[in-house]
N, C-alpha and C positions, 0 to 999 in steps of 0.2 A: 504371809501366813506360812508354816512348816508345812514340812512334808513328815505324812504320816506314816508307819508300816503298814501295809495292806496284806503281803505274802511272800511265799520265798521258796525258791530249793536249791538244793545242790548236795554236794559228796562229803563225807569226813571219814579219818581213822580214827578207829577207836579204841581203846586198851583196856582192858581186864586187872585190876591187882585184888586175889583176893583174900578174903579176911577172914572170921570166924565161921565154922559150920560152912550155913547156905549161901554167908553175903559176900559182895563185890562189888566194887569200887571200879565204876569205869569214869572215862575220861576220855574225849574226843578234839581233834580239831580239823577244821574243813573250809572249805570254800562255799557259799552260795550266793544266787542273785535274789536280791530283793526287787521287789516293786513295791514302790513309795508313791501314793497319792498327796498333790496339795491339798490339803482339805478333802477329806471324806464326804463331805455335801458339796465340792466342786468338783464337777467333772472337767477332763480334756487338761490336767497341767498335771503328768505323772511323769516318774522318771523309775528305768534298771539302773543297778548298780549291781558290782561284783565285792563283796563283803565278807571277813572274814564269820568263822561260827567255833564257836568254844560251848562245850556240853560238860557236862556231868552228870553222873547218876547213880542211885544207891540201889542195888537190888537183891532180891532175895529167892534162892531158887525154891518155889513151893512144890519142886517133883519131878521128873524124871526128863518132863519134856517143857517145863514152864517157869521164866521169872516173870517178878513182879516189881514194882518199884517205884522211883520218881527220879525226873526229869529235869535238870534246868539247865538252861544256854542263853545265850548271847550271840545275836550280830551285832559285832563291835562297833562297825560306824553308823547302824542306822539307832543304835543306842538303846535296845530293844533288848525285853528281858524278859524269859520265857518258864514258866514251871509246866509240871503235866505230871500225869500218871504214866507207866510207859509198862507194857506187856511184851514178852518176847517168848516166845515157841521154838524148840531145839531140836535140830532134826536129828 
């Protein structure tokens, strides 16, 4: 049986290009560890691994202290493909 995603953290840079008005085009690449379960109903056969992460995302500054946007990445070896909403607060 596979090993499934379970979680993950780690670091990335990320870069800003931007575009018209409020939006901007970021673009990230980082390092994280995964934890991968055998089987999500088997316990006790998991493994870490160290795995690259590739992001991007489109946002939109709604005001003085706030974007708003969407999300998507990649851990490349654990093959795993992520979307989300993603909020960011500017100090």
């Amino acid at each position: 049986q596979p090993y499934e995603f379970d979680s993950a953290y780690g670091v990335r840079v990320r870069a800003a290009l931007p575009l018209a008005d409020h939006w901007t085009l970021d673009g990230g690449l980082g390092l994280a560890t995964v934890h991968e379960e055998r089987g999500l109903t088997i316990h006790g056969y998991s493994r870490d691994r160290t795995v690259a992460l590739v992001s991007g995302d489109l946002m939109y500054r709604i005001g003085r202290r706030w974007s708003l946007g969407l999300e998507l990445s990649s851990y490349t070896q654990s093959h795993t493909f992520n979307s989300g909403v993603r909020a960011e607060f500017h100090f």
